[in-house]
LUMTIMAR-422686 format. One record per residue (C-alpha): x, y, z negated. Coordinates in pm, 1 decimal. Each point is the difference from the previous one (the first is absolute). Last residue first. Example, Ala and Ser with C-alpha at 12.3 -4.5 7.8 and 13.67 -1.06 7.14 Angstrom:
2
[[1367.0 -106.0 -714.0]]
[[-137.0 -344.0 -66.0]]
//
This chain:
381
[[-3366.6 -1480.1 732.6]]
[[159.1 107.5 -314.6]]
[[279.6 84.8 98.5]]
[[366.8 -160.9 7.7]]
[[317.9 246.0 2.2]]
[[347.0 -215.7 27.1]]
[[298.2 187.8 -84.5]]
[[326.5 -54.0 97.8]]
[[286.7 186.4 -202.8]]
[[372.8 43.7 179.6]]
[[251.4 45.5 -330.6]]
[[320.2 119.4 -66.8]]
[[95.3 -171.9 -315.9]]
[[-27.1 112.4 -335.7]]
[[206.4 -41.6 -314.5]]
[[316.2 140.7 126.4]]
[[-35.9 178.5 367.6]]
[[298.6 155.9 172.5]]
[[45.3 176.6 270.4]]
[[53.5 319.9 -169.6]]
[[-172.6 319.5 84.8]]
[[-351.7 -82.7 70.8]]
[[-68.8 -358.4 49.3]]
[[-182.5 -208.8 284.8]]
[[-347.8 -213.1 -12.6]]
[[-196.6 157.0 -264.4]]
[[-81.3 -94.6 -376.8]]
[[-355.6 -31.7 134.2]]
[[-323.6 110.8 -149.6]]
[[-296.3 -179.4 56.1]]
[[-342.9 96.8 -118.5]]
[[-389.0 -96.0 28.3]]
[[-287.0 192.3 -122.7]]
[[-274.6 -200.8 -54.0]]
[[-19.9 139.0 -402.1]]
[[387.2 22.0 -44.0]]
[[180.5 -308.4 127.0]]
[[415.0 14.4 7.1]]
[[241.5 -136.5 257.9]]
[[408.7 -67.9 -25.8]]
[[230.0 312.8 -91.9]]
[[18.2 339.8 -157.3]]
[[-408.7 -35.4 -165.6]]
[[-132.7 275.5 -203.8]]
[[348.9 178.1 33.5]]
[[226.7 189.2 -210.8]]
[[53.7 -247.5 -267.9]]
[[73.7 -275.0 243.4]]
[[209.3 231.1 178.0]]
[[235.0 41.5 -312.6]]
[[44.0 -457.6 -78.0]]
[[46.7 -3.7 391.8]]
[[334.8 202.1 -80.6]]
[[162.0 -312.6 -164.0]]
[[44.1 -89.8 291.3]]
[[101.2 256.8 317.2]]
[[-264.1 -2.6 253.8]]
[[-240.1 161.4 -268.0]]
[[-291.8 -187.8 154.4]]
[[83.9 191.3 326.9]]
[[-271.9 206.4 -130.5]]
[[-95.6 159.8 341.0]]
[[-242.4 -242.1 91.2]]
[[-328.9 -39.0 56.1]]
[[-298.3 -135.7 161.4]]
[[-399.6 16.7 -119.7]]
[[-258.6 -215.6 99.0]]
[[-389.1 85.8 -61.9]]
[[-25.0 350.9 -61.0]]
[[-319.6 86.6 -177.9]]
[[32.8 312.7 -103.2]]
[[57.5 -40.8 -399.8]]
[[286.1 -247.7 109.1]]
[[123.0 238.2 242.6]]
[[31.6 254.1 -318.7]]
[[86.9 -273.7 -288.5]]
[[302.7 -74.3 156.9]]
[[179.7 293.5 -52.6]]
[[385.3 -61.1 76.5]]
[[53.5 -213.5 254.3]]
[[239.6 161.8 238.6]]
[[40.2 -106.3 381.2]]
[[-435.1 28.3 53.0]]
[[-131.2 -213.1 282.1]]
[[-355.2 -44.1 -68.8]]
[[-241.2 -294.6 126.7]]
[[-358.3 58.1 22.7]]
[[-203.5 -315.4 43.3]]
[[-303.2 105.6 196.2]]
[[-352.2 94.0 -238.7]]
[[162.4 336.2 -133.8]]
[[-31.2 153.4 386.8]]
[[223.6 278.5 -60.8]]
[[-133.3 383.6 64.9]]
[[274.9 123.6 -267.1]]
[[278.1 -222.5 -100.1]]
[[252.5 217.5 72.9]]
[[-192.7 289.1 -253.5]]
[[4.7 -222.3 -293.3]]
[[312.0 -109.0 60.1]]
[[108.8 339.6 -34.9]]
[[210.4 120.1 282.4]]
[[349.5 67.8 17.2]]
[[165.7 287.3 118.6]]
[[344.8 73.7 -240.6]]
[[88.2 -376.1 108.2]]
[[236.8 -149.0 -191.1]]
[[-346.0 -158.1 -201.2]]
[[10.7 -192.4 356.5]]
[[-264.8 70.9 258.1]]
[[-279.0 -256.9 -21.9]]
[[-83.6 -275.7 242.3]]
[[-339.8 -156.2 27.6]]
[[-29.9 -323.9 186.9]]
[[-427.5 -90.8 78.6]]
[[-170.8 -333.5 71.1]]
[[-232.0 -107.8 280.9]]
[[-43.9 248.9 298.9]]
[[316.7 -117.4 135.2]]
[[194.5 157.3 -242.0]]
[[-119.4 319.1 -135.0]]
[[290.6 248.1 -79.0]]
[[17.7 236.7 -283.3]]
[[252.6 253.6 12.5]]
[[176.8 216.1 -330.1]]
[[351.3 -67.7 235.2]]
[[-66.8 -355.3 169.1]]
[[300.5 -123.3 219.5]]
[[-177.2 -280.4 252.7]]
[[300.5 -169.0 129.1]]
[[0.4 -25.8 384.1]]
[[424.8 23.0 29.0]]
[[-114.1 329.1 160.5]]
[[-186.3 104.3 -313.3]]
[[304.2 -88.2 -217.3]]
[[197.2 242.5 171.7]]
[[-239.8 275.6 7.2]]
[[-8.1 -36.8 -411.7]]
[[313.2 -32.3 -57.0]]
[[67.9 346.6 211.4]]
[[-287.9 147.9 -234.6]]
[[150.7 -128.3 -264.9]]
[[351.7 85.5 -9.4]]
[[62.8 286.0 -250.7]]
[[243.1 -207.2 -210.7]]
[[-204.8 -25.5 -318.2]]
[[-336.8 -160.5 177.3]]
[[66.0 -330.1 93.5]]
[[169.2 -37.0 -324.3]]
[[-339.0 59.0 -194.5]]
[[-207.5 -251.2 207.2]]
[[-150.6 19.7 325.1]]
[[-285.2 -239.2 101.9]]
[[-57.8 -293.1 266.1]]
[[-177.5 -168.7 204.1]]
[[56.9 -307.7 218.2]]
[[-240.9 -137.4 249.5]]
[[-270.2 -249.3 15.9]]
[[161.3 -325.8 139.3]]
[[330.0 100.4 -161.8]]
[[256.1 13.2 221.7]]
[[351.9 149.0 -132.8]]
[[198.0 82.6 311.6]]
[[0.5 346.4 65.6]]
[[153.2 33.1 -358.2]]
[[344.5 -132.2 150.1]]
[[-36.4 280.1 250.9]]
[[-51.4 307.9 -249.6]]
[[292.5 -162.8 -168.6]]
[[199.0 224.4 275.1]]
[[319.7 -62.1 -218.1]]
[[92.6 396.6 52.4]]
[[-393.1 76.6 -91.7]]
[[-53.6 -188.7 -337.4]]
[[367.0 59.5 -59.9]]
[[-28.7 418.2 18.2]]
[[-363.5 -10.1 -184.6]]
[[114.3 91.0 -306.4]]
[[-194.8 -74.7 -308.8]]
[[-19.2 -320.4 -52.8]]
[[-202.0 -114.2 281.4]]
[[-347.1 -223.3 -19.1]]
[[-30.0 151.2 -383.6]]
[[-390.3 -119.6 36.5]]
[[-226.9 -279.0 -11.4]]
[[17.3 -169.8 342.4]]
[[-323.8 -200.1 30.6]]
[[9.6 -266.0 321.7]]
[[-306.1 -139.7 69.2]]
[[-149.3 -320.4 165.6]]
[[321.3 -175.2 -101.5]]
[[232.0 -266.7 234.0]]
[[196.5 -112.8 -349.0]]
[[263.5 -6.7 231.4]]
[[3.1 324.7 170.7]]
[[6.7 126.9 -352.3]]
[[364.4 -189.4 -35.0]]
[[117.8 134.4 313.1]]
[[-87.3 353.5 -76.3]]
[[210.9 -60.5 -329.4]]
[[289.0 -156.8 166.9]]
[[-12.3 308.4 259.0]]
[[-18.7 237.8 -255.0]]
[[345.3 -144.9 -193.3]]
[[186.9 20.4 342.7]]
[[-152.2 349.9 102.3]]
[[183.8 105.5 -354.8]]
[[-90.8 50.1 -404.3]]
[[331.1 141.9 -68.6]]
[[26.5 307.3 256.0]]
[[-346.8 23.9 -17.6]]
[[-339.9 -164.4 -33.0]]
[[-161.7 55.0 -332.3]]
[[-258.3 -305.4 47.4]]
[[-155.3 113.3 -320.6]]
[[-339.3 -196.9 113.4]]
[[-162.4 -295.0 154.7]]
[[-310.4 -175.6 14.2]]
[[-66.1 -269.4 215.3]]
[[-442.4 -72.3 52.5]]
[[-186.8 -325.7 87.2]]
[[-354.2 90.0 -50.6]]
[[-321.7 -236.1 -60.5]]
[[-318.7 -41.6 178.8]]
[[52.6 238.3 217.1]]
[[-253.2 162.8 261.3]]
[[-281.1 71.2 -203.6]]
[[153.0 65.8 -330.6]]
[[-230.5 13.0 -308.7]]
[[137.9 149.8 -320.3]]
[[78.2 -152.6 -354.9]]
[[406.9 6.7 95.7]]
[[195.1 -336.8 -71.0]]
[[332.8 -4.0 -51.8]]
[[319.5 -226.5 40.3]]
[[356.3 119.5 -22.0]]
[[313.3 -109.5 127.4]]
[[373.4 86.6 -76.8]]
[[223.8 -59.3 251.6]]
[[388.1 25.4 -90.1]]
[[286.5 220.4 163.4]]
[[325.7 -146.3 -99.8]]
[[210.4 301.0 122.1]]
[[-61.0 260.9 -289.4]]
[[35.1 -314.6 -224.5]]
[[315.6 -110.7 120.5]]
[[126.7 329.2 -38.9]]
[[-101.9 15.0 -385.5]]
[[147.5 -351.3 -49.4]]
[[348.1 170.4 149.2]]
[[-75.8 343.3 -215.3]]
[[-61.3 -228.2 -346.1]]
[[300.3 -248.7 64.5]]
[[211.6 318.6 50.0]]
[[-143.9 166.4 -332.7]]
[[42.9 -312.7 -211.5]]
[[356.5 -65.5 178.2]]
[[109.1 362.4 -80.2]]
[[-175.9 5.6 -364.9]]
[[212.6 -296.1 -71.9]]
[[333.4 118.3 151.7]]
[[-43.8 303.1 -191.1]]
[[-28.2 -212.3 -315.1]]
[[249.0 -230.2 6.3]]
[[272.7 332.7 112.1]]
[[-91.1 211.5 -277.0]]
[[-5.9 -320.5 -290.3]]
[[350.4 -26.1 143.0]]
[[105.0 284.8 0.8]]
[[-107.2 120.2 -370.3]]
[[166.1 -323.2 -86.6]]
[[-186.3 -233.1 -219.6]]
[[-36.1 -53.8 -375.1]]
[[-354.6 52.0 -70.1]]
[[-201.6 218.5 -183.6]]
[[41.4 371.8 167.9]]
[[115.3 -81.4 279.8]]
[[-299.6 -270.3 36.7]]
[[-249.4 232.8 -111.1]]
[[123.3 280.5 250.6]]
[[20.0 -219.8 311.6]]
[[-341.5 -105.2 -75.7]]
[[-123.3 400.9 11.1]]
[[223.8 37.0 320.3]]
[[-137.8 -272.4 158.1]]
[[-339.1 85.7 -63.7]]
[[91.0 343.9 142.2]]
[[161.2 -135.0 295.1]]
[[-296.6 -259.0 96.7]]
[[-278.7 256.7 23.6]]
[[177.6 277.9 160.1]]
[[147.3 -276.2 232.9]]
[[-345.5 -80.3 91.6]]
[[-120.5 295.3 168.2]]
[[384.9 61.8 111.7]]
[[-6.6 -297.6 218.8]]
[[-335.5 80.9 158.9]]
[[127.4 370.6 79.4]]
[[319.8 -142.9 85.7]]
[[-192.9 -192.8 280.0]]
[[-155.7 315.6 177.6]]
[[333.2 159.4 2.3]]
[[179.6 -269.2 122.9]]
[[-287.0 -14.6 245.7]]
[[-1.0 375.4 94.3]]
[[380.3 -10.4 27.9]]
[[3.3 -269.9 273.0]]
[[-252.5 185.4 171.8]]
[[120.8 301.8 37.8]]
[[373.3 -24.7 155.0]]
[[-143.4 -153.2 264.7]]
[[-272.3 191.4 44.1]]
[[257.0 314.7 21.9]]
[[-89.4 229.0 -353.7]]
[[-181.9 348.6 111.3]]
[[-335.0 -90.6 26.8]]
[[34.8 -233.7 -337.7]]
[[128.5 246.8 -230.4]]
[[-274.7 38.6 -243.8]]
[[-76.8 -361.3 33.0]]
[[365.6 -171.6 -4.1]]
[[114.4 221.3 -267.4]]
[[-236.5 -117.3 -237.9]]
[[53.1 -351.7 63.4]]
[[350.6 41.8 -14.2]]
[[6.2 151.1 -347.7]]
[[116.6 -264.1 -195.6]]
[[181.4 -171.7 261.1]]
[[223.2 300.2 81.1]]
[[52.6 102.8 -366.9]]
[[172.5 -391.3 -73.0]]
[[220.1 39.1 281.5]]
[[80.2 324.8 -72.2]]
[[60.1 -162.8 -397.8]]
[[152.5 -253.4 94.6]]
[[275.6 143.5 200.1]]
[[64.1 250.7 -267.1]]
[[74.3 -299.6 -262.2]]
[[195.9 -207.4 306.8]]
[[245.4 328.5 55.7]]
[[30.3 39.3 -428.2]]
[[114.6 -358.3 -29.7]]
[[-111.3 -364.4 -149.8]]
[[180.9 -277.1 151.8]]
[[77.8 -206.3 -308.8]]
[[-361.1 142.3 -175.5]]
[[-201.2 -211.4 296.6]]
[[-269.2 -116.5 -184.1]]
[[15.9 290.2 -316.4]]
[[-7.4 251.5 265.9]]
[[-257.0 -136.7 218.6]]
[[-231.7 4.0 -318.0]]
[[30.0 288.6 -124.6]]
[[-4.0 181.3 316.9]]
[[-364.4 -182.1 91.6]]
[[-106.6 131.4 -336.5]]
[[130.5 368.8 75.9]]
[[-173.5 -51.8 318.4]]
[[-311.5 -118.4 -162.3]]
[[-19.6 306.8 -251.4]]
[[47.0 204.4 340.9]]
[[-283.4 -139.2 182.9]]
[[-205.2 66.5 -302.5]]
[[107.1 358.2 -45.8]]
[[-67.3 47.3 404.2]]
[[-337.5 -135.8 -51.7]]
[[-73.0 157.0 -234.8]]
[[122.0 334.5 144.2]]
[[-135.7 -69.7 295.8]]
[[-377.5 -40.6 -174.2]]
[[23.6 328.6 -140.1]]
[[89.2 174.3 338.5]]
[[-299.5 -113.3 161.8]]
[[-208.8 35.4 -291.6]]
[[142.9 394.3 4.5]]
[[-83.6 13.7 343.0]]
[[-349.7 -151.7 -17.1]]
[[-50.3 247.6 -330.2]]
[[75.1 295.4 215.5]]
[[-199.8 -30.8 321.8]]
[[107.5 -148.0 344.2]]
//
């Protein structure tokens, strides 16, 4: 690992140590001005462990995960995982609180208590309504559907009933049970493909193997087949090569820079993620293609949309944006991306980008729900 990744590393613990800490001191504040009659130095030292323990739980859960007893692990991965949602928005909430809680010292009459205790108990039910509605969300898993028309002949199909899916981030949080509702769901729609677009595991592949999801995938049946890409997570834990096997003996088609003709009749190109220090110019992946079938491209990021639509790609799948899982955060991938959600036309290039299925980190969605997309492909025939 070189220099500057270290010292990033170490720059961005220190924030968000200081930050934690300016919230503890808040949190002190506040607990000690709402419960002054029973205030004493044992309860002070007891919040603050307390206090230390969730703050850096999540931390401590990943780096010492192989030694920590699963049972002792995976309650204090998902505290962890949730304080990292609560303290997203408590750093918003505590220092507009603090800024009212100045004015109104400063030009009103009331107790320095008790202007402390109406306003921490406001930014605690704003931030607790916000994390249950954000649960909800990850859980509510909508379909979002999409029409298009490609300018090619097709002499087989007339028209395309495709499921896309992506960011499925299976793990200790994202569980067997959740992938079994969403294979169920597909099932439903009865597709002719199945597109997974990438991030399948997050990270480590520990609960993808101990859960044996491997099984539960077994059971999607599209009538073509299901294919599918790695995305960035798939990558960071060292795992995809075992992924990979597995998901070829659940009969999923994983494409690494690999072109595949279906059926003689339309092609599904898969590209290597940008995690990927081997990845292929689209250029090159595309070389040898028969431009008159549809060609369909499986890409997890979508940055650079002018390159498969300069090459004649007809459908292109994403995902990887999450749309900012986290509101008002869909307001900085907007910015980043042509398109970070929904379907966009350039030329007769075609593009759909998914906020994704599961969550990284927290489980917890606010402004976007988890999402299954359908897609029906019609040709011109």
């Amino acid at each position: 690992m070189n220099k500057r990744i270290v010292l990033n590393i170490i720059l961005v613990m220190i924030f968000f140590f200081l930050i934690n800490f300016y919230i503890g001191i808040n949190g002190w504040i506040y607990i000690n001005a709402l419960l002054s009659k029973w205030m004493n130095p044992t309860i002070k030292v007891i919040y603050w462990i307390v206090f230390l323990l969730i703050t850096f739980a999540y931390i401590l859960s990943r780096v010492l995960k192989s030694k920590l007893p699963t049972s002792f692990f995976k309650p204090i991965h998902k505290i962890g995982a949730y304080w990292l949602a609560i303290f997203y928005y408590l750093i918003f909430f505590v220092i507009v609180a603090d800024l009212v809680g100045l004015i109104l010292r400063e030009f009103t009459s009331f107790k320095p208590s008790s202007i402390t205790v109406i306003l921490g108990t406001i930014v605690i039910l704003f931030v607790a309504s916000l994390i249950a509605k954000g649960r909800k969300s990850a859980l509510d898993t909508q379909i979002v559907h999409y029409d298009i028309n490609v300018e090619k002949t097709n002499e087989k199909y007339k028209e395309l009933s495709i499921v896309l899916v992506s960011d499925l981030h299976l793990s200790t949080l994202v569980t067997n049970k959740r992938l079994a509702f969403l294979v169920e769901k597909i099932n439903k729609l009865s597709p002719d493909l199945v597109l997974i677009a990438g991030d399948i595991i997050d990270e480590d592949i520990t609960p993808f193997v101990e859960e044996n999801m491997i099984q539960t995938l077994k059971k999607l049946k599209p009538k073509i087949g299901t294919y599918a890409v790695p995305g960035n997570h798939d990558y960071y834990g060292g795992h995809l090569d075992l992924l990979a096997k597995h998901l070829k003996d659940a009969g999923i088609h994983i494409l690494l820079d690999e072109k595949e003709l279906v059926e003689n009749n339309f092609y599904i190109v898969g590209r290597k993620d940008l995690a990927s220090k081997k990845r292929l110019d689209l250029h090159e992946l595309l070389e040898g293609i028969d431009h008159t079938k549809p060609i369909i491209l499986l890409d997890h990021q979508p940055y650079h949309l002018e390159i498969p639509t300069q090459l004649g790609v007809d459908l292109q799948v994403s995902g990887h944006t999450h749309r900012g899982q986290f509101m008002p955060n869909h307001l900085i991938t907007r910015r980043l991306y042509e398109i970070d959600w929904g379907y966009l036309q350039k030329e007769r290039s075609h593009f759909v980008v998914s906020s994704g299925f599961g969550t990284w980190g927290p489980p917890i969605r606010t402004g976007n729900p988890s999402e299954i997309v359908t897609i029906t492909v019609s040709f011109s025939n």
